[in-house]
C-alpha positions in Angstrom: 98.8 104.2 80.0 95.4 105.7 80.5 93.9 108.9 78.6 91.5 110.4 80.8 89.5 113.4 79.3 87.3 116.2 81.2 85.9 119.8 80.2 88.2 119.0 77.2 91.3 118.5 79.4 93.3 115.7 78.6 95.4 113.7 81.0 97.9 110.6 80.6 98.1 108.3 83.8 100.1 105.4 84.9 99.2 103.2 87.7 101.0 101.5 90.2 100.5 99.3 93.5 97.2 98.3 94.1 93.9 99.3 93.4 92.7 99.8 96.5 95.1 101.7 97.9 94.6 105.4 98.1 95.8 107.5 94.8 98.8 109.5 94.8 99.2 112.1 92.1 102.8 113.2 90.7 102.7 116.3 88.8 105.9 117.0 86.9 106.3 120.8 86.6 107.6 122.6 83.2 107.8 121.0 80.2 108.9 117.7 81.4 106.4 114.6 80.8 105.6 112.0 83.7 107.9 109.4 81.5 110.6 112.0 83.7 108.9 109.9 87.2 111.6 107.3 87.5 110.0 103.7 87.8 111.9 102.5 90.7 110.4 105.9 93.0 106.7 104.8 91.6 107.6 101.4 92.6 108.7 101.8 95.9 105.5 104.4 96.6 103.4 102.2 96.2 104.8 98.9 98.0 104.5 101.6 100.3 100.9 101.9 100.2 101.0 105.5 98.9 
């Protein structure tokens, strides 16, 4: 996991797939953390290129 920080905004990220490919960004609404993204759905995004 990555911290990135801007304008005193901190955000956690997880990558998947490969670098190259173009970012997709999950947002998980409420109070619920990204650890809520099932593996297996980030997984099969990005074999998907997404």
């Amino acid at each position: 996991m990555r911290t990135v920080t801007h304008s005193g905004i901190s955000l956690a990220t997880e990558a998947f797939g490969t670098p190259t490919d173009p970012p997709l960004i999950l947002i998980m609404g409420a109070t619920a953390s990204m650890l809520t993204w099932p593996d297996q759905l980030c997984t099969l995004l990005a074999a998907q290129g997404l």
